[in-house]
C-alpha positions in Angstrom: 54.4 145.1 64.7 53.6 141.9 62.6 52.1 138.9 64.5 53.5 135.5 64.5 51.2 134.1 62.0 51.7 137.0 59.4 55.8 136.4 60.2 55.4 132.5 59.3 53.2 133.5 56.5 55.6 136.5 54.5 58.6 133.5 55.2 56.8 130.7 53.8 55.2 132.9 50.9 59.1 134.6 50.4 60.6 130.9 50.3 57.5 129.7 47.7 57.9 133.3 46.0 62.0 132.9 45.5 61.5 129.8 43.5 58.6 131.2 41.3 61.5 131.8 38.9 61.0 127.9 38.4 57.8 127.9 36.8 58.2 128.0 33.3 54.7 130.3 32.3 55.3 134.0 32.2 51.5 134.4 32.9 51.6 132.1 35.7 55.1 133.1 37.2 53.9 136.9 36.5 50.5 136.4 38.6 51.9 134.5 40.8 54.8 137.9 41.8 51.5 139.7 41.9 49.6 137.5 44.5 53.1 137.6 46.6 52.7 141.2 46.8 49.0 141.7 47.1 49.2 139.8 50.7 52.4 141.5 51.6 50.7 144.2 51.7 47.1 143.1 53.2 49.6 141.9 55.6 51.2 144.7 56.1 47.9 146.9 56.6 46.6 144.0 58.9 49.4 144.6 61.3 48.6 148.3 60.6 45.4 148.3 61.7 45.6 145.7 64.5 48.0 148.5 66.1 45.2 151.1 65.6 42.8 148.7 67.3 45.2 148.0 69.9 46.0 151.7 70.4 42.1 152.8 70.5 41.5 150.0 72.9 44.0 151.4 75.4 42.8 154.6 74.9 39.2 153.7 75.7 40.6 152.2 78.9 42.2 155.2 79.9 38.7 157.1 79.2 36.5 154.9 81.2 39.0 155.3 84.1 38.8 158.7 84.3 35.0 158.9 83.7 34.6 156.1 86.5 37.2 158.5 88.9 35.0 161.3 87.9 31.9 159.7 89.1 33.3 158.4 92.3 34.0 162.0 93.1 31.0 163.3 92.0 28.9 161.1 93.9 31.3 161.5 96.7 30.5 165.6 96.8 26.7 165.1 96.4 26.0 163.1 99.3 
C-alpha cells in the first residue's frame, strides 16, 4: 500500500515524466525515462518493505503477548 508521499511523488514524477517527450536530447530524454523508472520501482519496493516491517511489527506484538500471558500464568502456578 503506497504512502502519501510516494503517491504525490509517482504523480508529480508521471506529470514531469509525460512531457520528457519535450526535451529535445535523446541522451537526456533517454536517462531521464530511466531515472522515472528506477524510483518507480525503489518506490514500489519501499512500500514493499514498509508492509514487511509493518507486518513483523504486529507480529512481534502478538509474541510478546503471549509470552507476557505465559509468564503471568507461570508465575501464578509457582507461588
Amino acid at each position: 500500500m503506497p504512502n502519501t508521499a510516494s503517491v504525490r511523488f509517482v504523480k508529480k514524477a508521471r506529470a514531469e515524466y509525460d512531457g520528457y517527450l519535450l526535451i529535445e536530447g535523446d541522451y537526456i530524454k533517454e536517462s531521464f525515462r530511466i531515472m522515472f523508472e528506477n524510483t518507480r520501482d525503489i518506490s514500489n519496493e519501499v512500500d514493499a518493505l514498509t508492509a514487511t516491517v509493518s507486518d513483523l511489527s504486529s507480529r512481534l506484538k502478538a509474541v510478546e503477548t503471549r509470552l507476557a500471558i505465559a509468564e503471568l500464568d507461570i508465575l501464578a502456578h509457582t507461588h
